[in-house]
Gaussian input, Z-matrix of N, CA and C with variables (Angstrom, degrees):
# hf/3-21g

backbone

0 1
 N
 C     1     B1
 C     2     B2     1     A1
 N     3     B3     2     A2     1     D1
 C     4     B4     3     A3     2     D2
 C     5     B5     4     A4     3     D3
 N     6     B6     5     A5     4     D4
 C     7     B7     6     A6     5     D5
 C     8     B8     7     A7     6     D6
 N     9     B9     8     A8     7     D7
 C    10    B10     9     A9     8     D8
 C    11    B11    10    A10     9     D9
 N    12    B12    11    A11    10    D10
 C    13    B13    12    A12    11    D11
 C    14    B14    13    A13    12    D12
 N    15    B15    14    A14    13    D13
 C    16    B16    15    A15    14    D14
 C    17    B17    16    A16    15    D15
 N    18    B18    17    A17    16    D16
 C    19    B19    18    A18    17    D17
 C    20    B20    19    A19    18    D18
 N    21    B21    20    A20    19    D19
 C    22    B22    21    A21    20    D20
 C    23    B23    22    A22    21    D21
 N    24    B24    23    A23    22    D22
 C    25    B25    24    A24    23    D23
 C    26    B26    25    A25    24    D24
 N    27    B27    26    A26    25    D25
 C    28    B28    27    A27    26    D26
 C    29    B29    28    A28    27    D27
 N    30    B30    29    A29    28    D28
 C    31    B31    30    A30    29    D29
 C    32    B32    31    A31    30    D30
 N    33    B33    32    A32    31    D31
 C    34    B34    33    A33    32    D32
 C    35    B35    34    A34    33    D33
 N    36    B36    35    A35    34    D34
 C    37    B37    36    A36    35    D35
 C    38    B38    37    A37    36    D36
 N    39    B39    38    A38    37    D37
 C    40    B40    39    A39    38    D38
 C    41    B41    40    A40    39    D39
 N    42    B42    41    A41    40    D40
 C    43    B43    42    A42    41    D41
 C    44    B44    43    A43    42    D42
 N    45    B45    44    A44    43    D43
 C    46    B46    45    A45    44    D44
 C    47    B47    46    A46    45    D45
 N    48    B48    47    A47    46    D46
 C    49    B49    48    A48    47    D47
 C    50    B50    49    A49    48    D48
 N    51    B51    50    A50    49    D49
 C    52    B52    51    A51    50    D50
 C    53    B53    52    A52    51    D51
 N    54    B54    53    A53    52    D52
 C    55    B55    54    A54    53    D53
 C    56    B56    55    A55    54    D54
 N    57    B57    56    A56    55    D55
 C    58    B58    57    A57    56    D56
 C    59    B59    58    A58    57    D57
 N    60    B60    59    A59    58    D58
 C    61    B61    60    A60    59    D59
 C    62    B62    61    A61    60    D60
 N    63    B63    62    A62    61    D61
 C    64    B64    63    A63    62    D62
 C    65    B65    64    A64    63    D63
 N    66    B66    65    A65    64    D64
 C    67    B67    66    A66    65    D65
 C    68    B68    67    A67    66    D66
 N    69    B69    68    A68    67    D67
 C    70    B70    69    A69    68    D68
 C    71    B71    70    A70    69    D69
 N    72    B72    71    A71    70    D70
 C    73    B73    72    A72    71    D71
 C    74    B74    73    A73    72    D72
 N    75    B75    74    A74    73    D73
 C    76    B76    75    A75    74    D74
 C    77    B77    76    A76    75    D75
 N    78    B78    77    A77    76    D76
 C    79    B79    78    A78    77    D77
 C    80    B80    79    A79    78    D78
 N    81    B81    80    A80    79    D79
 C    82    B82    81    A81    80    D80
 C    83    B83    82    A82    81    D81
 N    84    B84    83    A83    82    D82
 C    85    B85    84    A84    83    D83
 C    86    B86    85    A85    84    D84
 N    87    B87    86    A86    85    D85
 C    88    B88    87    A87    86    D86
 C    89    B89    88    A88    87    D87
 N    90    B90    89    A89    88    D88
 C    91    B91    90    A90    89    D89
 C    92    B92    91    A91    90    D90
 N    93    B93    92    A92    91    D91
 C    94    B94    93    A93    92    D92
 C    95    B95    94    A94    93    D93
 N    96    B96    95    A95    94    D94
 C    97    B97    96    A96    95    D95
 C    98    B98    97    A97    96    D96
 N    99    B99    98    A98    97    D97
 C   100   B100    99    A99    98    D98
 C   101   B101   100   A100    99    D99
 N   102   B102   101   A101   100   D100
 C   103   B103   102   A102   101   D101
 C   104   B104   103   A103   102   D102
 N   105   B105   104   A104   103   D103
 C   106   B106   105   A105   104   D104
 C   107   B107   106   A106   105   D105
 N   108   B108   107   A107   106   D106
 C   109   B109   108   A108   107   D107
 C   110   B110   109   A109   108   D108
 N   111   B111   110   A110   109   D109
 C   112   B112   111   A111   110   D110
 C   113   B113   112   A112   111   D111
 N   114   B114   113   A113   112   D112
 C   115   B115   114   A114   113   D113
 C   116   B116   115   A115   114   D114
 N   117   B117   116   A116   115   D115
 C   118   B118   117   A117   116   D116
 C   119   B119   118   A118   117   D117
 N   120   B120   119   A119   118   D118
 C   121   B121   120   A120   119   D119
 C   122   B122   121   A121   120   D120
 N   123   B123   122   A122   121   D121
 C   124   B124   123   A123   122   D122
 C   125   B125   124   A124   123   D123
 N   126   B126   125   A125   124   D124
 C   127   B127   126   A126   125   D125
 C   128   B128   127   A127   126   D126
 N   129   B129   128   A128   127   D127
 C   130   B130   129   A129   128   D128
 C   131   B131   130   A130   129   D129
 N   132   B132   131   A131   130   D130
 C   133   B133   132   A132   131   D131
 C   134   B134   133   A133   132   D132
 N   135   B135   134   A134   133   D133
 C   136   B136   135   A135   134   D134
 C   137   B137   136   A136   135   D135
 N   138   B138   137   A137   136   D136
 C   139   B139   138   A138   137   D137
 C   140   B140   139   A139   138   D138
 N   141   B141   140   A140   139   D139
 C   142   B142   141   A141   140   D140
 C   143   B143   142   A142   141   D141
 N   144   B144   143   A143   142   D142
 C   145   B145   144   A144   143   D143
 C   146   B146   145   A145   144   D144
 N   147   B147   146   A146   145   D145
 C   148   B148   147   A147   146   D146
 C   149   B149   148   A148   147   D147
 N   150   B150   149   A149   148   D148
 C   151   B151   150   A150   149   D149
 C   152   B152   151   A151   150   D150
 N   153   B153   152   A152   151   D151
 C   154   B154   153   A153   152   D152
 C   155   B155   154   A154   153   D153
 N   156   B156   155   A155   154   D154
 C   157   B157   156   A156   155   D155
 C   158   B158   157   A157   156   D156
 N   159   B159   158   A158   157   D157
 C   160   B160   159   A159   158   D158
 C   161   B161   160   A160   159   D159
 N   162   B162   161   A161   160   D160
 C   163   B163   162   A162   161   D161
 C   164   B164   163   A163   162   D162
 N   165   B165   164   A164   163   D163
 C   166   B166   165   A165   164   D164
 C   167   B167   166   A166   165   D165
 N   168   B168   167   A167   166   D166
 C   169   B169   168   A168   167   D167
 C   170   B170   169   A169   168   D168
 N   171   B171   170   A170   169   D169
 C   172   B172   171   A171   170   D170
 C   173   B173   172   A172   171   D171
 N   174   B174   173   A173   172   D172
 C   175   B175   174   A174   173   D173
 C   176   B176   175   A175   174   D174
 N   177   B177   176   A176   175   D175
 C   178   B178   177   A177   176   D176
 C   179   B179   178   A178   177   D177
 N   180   B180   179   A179   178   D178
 C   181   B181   180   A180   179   D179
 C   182   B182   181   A181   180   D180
 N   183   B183   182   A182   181   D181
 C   184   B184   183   A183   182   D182
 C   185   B185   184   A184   183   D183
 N   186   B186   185   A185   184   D184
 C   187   B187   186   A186   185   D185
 C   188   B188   187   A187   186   D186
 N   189   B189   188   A188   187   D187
 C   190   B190   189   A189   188   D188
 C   191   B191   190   A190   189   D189
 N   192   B192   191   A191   190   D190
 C   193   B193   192   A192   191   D191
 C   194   B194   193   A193   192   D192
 N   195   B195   194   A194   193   D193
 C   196   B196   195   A195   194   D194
 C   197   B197   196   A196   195   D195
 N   198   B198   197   A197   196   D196
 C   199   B199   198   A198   197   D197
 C   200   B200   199   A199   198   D198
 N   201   B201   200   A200   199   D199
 C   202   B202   201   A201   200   D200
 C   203   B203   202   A202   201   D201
 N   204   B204   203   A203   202   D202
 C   205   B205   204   A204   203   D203
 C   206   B206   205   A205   204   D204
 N   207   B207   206   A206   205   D205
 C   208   B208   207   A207   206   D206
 C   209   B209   208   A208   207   D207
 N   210   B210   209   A209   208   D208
 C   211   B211   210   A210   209   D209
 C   212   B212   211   A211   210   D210
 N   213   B213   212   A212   211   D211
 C   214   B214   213   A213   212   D212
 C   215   B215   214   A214   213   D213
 N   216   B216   215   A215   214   D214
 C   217   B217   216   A216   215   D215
 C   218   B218   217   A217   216   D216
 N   219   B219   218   A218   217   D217
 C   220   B220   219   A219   218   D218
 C   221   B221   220   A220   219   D219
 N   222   B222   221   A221   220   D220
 C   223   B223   222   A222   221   D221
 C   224   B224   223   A223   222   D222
 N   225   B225   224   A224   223   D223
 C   226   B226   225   A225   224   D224
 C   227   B227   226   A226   225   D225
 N   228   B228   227   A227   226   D226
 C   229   B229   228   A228   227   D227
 C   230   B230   229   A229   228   D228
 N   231   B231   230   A230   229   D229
 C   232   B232   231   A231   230   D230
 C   233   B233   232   A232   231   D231
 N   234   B234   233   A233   232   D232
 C   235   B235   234   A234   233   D233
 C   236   B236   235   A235   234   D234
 N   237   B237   236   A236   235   D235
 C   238   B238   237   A237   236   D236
 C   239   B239   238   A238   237   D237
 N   240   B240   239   A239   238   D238
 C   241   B241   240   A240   239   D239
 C   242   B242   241   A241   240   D240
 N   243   B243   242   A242   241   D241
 C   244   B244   243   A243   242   D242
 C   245   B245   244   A244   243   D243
 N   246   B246   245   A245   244   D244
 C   247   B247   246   A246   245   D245
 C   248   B248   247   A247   246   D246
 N   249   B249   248   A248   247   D247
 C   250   B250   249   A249   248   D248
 C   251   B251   250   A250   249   D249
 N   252   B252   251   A251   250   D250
 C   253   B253   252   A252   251   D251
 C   254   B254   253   A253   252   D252
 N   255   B255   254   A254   253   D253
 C   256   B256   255   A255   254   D254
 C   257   B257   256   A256   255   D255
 N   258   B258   257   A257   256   D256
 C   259   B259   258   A258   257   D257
 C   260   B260   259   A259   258   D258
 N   261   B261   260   A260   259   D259
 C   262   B262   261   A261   260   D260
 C   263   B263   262   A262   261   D261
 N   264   B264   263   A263   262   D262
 C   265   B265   264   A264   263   D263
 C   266   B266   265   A265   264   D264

   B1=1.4508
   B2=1.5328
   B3=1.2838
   B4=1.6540
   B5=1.8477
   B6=1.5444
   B7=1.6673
   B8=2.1324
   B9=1.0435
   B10=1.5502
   B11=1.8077
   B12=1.4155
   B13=1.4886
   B14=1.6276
   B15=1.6925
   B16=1.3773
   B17=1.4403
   B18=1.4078
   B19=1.2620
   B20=2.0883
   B21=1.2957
   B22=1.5496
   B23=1.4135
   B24=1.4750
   B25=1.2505
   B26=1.6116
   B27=1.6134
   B28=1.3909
   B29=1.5267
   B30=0.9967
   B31=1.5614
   B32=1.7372
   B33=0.7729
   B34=1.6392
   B35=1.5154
   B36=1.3869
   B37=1.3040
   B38=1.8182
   B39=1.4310
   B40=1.4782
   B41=1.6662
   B42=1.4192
   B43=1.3532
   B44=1.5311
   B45=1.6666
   B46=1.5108
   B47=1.3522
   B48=1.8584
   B49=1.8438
   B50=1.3790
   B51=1.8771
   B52=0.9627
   B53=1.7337
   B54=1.3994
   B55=1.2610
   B56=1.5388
   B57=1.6225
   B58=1.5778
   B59=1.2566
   B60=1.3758
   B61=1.5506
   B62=1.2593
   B63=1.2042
   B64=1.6399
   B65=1.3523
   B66=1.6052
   B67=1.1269
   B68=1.7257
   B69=1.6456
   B70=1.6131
   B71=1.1818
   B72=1.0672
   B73=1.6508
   B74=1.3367
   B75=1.2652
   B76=1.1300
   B77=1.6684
   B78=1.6551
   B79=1.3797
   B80=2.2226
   B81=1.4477
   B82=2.4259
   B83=1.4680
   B84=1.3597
   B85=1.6010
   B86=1.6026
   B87=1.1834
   B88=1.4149
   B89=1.3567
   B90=1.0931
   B91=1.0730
   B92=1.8867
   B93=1.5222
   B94=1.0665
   B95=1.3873
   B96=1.1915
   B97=2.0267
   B98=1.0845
   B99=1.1573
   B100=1.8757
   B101=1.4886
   B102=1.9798
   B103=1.5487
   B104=1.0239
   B105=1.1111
   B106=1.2778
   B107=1.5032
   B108=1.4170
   B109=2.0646
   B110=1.1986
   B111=1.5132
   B112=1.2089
   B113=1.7759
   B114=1.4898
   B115=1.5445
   B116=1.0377
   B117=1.5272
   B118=1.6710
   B119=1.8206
   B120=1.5214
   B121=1.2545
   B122=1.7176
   B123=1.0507
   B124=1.6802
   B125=1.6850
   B126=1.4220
   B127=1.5523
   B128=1.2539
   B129=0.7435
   B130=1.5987
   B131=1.6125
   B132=1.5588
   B133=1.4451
   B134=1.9144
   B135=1.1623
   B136=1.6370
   B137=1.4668
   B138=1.7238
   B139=1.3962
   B140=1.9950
   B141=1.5288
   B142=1.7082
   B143=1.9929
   B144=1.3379
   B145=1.5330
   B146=1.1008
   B147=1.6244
   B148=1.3083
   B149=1.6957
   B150=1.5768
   B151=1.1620
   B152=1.7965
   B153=1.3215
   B154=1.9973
   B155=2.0714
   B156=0.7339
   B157=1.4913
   B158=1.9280
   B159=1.6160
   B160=1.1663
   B161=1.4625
   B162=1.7880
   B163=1.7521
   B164=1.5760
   B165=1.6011
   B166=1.8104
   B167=1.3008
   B168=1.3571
   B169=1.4825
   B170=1.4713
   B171=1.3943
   B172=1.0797
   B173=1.9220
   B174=1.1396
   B175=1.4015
   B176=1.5752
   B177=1.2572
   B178=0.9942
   B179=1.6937
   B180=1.5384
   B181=1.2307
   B182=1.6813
   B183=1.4147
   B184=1.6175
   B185=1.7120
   B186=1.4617
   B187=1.4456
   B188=1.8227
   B189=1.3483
   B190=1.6585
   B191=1.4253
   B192=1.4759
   B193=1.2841
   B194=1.9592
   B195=1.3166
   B196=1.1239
   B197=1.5709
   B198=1.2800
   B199=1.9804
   B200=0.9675
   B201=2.1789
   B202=1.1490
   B203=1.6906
   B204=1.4730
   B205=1.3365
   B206=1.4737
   B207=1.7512
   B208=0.9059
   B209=1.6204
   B210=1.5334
   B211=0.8004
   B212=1.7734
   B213=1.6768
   B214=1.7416
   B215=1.0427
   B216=1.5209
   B217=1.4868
   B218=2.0073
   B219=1.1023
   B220=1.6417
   B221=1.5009
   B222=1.5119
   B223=1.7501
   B224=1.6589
   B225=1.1835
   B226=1.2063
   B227=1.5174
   B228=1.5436
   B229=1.6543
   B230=1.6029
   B231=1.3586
   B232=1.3330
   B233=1.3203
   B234=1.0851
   B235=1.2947
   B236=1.5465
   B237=1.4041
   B238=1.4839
   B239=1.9360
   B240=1.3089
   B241=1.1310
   B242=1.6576
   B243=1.6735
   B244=1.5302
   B245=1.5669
   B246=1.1762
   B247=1.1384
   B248=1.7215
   B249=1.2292
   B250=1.6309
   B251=1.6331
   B252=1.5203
   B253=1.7857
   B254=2.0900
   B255=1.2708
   B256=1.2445
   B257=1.8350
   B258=1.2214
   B259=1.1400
   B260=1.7529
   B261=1.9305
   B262=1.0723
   B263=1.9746
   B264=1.1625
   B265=1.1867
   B266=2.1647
   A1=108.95
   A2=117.24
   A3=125.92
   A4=101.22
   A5=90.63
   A6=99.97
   A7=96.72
   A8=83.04
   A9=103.57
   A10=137.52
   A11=75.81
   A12=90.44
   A13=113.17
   A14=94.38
   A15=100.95
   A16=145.25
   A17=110.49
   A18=137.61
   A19=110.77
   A20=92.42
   A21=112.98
   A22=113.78
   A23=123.04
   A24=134.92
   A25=112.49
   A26=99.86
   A27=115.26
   A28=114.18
   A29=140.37
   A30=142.43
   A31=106.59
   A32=115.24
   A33=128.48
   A34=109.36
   A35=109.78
   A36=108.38
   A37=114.32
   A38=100.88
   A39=104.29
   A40=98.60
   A41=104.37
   A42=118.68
   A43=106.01
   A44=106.64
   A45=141.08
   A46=116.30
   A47=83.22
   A48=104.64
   A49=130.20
   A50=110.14
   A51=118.74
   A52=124.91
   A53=109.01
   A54=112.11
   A55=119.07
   A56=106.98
   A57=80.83
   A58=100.39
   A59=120.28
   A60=124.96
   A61=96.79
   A62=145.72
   A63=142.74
   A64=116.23
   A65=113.10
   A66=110.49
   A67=116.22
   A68=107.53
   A69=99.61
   A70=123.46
   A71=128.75
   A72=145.25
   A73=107.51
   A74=121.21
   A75=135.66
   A76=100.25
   A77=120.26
   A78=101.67
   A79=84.18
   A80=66.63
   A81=84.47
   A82=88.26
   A83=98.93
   A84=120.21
   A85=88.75
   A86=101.95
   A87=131.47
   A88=124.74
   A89=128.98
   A90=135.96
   A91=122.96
   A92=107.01
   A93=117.36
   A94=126.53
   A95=110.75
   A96=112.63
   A97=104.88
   A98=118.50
   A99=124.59
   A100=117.34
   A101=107.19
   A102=111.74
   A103=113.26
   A104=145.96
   A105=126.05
   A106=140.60
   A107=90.27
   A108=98.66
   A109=135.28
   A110=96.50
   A111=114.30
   A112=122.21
   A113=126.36
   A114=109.04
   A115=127.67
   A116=112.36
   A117=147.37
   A118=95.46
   A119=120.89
   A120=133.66
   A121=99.12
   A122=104.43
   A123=123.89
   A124=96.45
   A125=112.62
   A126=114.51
   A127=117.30
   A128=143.36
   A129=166.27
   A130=111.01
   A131=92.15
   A132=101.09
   A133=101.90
   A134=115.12
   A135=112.14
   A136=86.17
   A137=105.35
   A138=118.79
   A139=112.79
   A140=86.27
   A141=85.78
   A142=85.80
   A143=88.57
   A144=114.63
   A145=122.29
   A146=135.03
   A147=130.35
   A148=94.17
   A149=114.07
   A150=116.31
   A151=111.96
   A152=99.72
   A153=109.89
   A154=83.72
   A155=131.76
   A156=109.63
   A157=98.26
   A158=101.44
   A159=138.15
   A160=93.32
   A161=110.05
   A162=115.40
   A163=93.74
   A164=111.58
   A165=118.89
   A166=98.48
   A167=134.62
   A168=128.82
   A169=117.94
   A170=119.36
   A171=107.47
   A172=81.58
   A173=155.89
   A174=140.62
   A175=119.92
   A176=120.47
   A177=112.29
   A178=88.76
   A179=144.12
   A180=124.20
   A181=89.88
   A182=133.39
   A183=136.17
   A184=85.10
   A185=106.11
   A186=141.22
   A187=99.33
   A188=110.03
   A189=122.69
   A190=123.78
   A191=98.38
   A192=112.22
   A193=90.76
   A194=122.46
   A195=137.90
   A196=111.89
   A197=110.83
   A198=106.24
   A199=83.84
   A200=82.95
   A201=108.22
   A202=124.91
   A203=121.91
   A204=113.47
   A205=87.02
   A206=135.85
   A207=97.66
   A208=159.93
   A209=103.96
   A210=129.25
   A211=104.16
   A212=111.41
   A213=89.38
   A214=100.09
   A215=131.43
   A216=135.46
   A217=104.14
   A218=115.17
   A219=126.64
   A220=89.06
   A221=115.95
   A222=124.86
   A223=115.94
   A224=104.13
   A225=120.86
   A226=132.52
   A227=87.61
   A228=116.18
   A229=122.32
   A230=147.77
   A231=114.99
   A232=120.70
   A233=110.92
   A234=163.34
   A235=103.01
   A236=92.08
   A237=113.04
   A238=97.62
   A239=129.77
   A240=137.69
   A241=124.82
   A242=101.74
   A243=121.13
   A244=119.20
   A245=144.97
   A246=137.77
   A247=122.65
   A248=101.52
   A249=113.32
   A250=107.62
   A251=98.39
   A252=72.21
   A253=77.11
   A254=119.12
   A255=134.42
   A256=99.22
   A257=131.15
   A258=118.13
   A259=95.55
   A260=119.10
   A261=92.92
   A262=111.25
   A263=91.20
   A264=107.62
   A265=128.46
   D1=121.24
   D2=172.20
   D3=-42.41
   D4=142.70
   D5=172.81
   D6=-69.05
   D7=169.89
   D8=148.09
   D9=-47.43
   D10=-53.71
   D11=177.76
   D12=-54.54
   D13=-79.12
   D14=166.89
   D15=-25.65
   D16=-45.21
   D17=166.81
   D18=-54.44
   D19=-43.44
   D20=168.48
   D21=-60.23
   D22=-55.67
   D23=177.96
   D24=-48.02
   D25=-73.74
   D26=171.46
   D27=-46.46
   D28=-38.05
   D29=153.84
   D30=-39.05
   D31=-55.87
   D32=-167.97
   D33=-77.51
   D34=-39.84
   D35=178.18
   D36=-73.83
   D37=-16.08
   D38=-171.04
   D39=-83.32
   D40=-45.13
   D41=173.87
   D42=-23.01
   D43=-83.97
   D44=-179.98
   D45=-10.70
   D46=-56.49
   D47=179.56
   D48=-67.80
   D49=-33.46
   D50=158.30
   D51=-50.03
   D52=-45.38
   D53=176.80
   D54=-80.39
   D55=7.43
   D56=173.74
   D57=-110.37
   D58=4.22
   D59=-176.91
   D60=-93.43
   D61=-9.01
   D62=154.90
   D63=-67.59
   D64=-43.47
   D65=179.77
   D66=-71.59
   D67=-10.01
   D68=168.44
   D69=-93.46
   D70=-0.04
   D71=-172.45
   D72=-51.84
   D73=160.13
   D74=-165.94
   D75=-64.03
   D76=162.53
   D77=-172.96
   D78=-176.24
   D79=124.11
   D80=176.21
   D81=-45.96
   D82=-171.57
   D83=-172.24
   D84=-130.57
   D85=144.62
   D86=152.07
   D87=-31.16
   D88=139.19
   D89=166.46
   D90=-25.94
   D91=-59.72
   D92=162.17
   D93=-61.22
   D94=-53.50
   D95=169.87
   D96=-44.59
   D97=-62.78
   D98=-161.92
   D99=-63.23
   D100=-12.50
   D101=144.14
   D102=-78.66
   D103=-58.47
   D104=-172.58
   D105=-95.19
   D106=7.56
   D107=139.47
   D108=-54.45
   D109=-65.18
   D110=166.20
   D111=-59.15
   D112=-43.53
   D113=136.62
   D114=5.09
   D115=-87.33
   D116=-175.78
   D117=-52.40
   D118=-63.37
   D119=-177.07
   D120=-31.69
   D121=-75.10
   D122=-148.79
   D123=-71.79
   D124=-23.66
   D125=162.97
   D126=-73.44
   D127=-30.33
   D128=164.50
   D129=-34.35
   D130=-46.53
   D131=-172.81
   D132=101.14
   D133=25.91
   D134=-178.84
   D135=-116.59
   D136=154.02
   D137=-171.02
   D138=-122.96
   D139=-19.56
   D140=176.50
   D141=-156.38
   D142=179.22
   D143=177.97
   D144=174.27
   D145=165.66
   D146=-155.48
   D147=-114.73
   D148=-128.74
   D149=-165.83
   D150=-57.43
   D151=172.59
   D152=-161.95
   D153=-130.79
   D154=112.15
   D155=151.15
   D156=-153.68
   D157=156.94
   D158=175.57
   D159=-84.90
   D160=115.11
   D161=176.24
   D162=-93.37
   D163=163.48
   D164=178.04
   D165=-76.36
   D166=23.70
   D167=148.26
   D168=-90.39
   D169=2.37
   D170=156.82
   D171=101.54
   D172=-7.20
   D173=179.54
   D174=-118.07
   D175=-177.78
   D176=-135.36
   D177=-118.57
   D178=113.02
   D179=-149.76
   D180=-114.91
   D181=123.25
   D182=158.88
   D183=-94.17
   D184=143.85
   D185=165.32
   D186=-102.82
   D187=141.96
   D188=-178.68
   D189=-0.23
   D190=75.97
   D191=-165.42
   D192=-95.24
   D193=141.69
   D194=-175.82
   D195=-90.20
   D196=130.33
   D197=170.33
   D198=-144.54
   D199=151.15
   D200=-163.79
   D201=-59.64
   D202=23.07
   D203=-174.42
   D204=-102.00
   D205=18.49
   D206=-162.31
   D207=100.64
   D208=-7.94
   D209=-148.35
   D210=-141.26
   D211=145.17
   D212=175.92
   D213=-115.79
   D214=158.65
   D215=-163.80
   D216=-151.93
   D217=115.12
   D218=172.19
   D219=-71.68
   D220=119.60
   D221=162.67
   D222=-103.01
   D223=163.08
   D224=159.97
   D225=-161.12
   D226=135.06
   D227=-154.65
   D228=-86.67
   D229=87.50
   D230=171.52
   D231=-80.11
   D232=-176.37
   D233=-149.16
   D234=-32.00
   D235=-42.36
   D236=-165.85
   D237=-105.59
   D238=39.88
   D239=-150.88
   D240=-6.14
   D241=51.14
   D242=169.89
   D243=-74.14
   D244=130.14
   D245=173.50
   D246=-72.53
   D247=105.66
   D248=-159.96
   D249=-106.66
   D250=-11.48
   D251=172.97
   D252=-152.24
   D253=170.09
   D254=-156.14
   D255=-161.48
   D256=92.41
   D257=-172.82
   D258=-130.08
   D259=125.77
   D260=179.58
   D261=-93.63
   D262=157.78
   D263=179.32
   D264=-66.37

């Protein structure tokens, strides 16, 4: 049977983990990013789009973003705000 202690630890450590997986969660962009997405966006040839957020993979996720063919397309952006994935919707 686990001591006390341990049992304490392991509580805390689960705790810990929980909180660092919050701190990776998805998260809007800044004031500044969200200019120069949209930059990138409107170069693109897209004219509107819905949500902007940074996924804990590190990229940059647009939800039904519109180009001009017409068409709606979910993007994704790294790091370097390159268009790395193009999926239409």
């Amino acid at each position: 049977m686990p001591s006390t202690k341990f049992r304490t630890l392991a509580v805390a450590a689960l705790f810990s983990l929980a909180g660092a997986t919050a701190a990776l969660a998805d998260r809007p962009p800044t004031l500044e990013e969200r200019a120069a997405i949209q930059e990138v966006l409107i170069a693109e040839g897209f004219t509107s789009w819905e949500k902007i957020e940074l996924d804990d993979d590190g990229l940059w996720e647009i939800d039904d973003a519109i180009h001009t063919d017409g068409m709606k397309y979910d993007l994704e952006l790294d790091s370097n705000l390159a268009v790395v994935k193009r999926e239409r919707d």
